[in-house]
C-alpha positions in Angstrom: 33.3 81.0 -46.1 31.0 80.9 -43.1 27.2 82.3 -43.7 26.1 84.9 -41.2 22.8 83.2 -39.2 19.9 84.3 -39.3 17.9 86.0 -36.1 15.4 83.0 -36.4 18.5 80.5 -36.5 20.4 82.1 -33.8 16.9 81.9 -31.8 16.6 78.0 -32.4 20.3 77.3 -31.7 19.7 79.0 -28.2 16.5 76.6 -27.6 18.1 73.4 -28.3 21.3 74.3 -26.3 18.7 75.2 -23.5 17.2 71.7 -23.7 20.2 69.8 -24.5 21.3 71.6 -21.1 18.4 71.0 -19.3 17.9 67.6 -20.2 21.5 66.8 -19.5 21.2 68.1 -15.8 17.8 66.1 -15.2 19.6 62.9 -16.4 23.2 63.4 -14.4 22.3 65.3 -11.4 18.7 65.4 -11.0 17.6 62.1 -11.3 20.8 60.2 -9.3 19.5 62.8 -6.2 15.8 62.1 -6.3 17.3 58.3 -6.2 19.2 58.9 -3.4 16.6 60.7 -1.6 14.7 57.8 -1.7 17.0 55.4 -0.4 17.6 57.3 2.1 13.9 57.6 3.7 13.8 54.2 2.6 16.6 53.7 5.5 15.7 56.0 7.5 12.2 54.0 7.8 13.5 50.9 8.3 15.4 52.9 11.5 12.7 54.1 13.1 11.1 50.8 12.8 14.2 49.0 14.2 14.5 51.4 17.0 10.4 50.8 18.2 11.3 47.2 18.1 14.5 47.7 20.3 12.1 49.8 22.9 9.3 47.4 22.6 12.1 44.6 23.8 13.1 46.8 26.2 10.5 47.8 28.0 9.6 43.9 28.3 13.1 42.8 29.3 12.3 45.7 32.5 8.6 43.8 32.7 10.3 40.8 33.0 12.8 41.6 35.5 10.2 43.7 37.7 8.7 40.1 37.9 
């Protein structure tokens, strides 16, 4: 025989399903995306530095050739 819950029960069930939910989402989704994110300036970075180099040779390679 099942016991009927209690308004204060019921109340604390919701809560931890709420966290357990919560925390579940920050772990699986949240986290993984802020990683990415990351990575991806990280790249992104390391672009923009690569294409200043490739100018910077460039524009000396036309120096040189102006010569």
């Amino acid at each position: 025989m099942a016991k009927k819950l209690s308004s204060r029960e019921v109340f604390m069930l919701i809560i931890l399903v709420v966290l357990v939910v919560g925390s579940c989402w920050y772990m699986f989704f949240y986290t993984p995306l802020q990683n990415e994110i990351l990575d991806i300036q990280a790249k992104s970075a390391q672009l923009d530095t690569d294409i200043a180099t490739a100018a910077a040779k460039a524009a000396k390679m036309k120096s040189m050739q102006e010569e």
